[in-house]
C-alpha positions in Angstrom: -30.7 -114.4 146.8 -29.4 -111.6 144.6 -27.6 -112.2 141.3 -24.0 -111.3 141.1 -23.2 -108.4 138.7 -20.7 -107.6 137.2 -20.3 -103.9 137.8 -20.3 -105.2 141.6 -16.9 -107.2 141.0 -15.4 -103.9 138.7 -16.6 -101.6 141.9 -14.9 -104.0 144.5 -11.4 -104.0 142.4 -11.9 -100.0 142.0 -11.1 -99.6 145.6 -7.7 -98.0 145.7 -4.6 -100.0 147.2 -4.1 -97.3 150.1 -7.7 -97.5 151.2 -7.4 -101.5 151.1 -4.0 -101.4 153.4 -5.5 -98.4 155.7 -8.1 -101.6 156.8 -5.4 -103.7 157.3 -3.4 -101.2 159.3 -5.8 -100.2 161.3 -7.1 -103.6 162.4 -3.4 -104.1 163.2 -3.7 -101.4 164.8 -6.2 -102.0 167.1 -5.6 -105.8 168.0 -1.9 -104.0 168.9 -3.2 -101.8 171.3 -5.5 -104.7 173.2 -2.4 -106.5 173.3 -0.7 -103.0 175.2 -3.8 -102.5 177.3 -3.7 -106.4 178.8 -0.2 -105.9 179.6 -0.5 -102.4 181.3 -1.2 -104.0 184.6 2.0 -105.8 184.4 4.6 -103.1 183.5 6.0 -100.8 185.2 4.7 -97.2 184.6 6.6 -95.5 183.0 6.1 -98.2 179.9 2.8 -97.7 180.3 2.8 -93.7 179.9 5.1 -94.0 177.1 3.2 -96.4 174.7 -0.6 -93.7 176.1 1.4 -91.1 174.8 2.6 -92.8 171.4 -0.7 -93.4 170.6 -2.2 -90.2 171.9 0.8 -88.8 169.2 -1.2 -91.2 166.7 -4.3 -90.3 167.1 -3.8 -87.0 167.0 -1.8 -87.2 163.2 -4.4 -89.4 162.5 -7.2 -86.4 163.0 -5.3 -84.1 161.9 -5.1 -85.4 158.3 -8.6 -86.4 158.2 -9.3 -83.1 159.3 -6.8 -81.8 156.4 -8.8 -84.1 154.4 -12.6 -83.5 154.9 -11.4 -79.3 154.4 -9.9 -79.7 151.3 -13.4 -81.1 150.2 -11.6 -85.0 149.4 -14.2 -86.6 152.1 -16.0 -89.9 151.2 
């Protein structure tokens, strides 16, 4: 069993509030959209194509500003 150091605890609180929330959203995210995909066999189609094509829309933000990101050199 490994010791607990201090520059461990100052590493863990040096993680910045946006990365912290980011988490949280996406595991939102994410139990949201199991939530959408059990219901797509139960509403009508056009719900269904609507809430693909929102997070199609998402997804694609989402790349493009990690793509933004990772050229700007501000990768992890």
């Amino acid at each position: 069993m490994t010791q607990w150091e201090p520059e461990t605890a100052h590493r863990l609180l040096a993680v910045p509030v946006w990365e912290r929330c980011s988490m949280l959203f996406l595991v939102v995210a994410l139990f949201l959209f199991g939530v959408l995909m059990g219901t797509a066999g139960h509403v009508p189609v056009p719900v269904t194509v609507v809430a693909g094509l929102a997070i199609v829309a998402w997804l694609v933000v989402f790349f493009a500003r990690e793509r933004r990101k990772a050229a700007k050199g501000g990768g992890r």
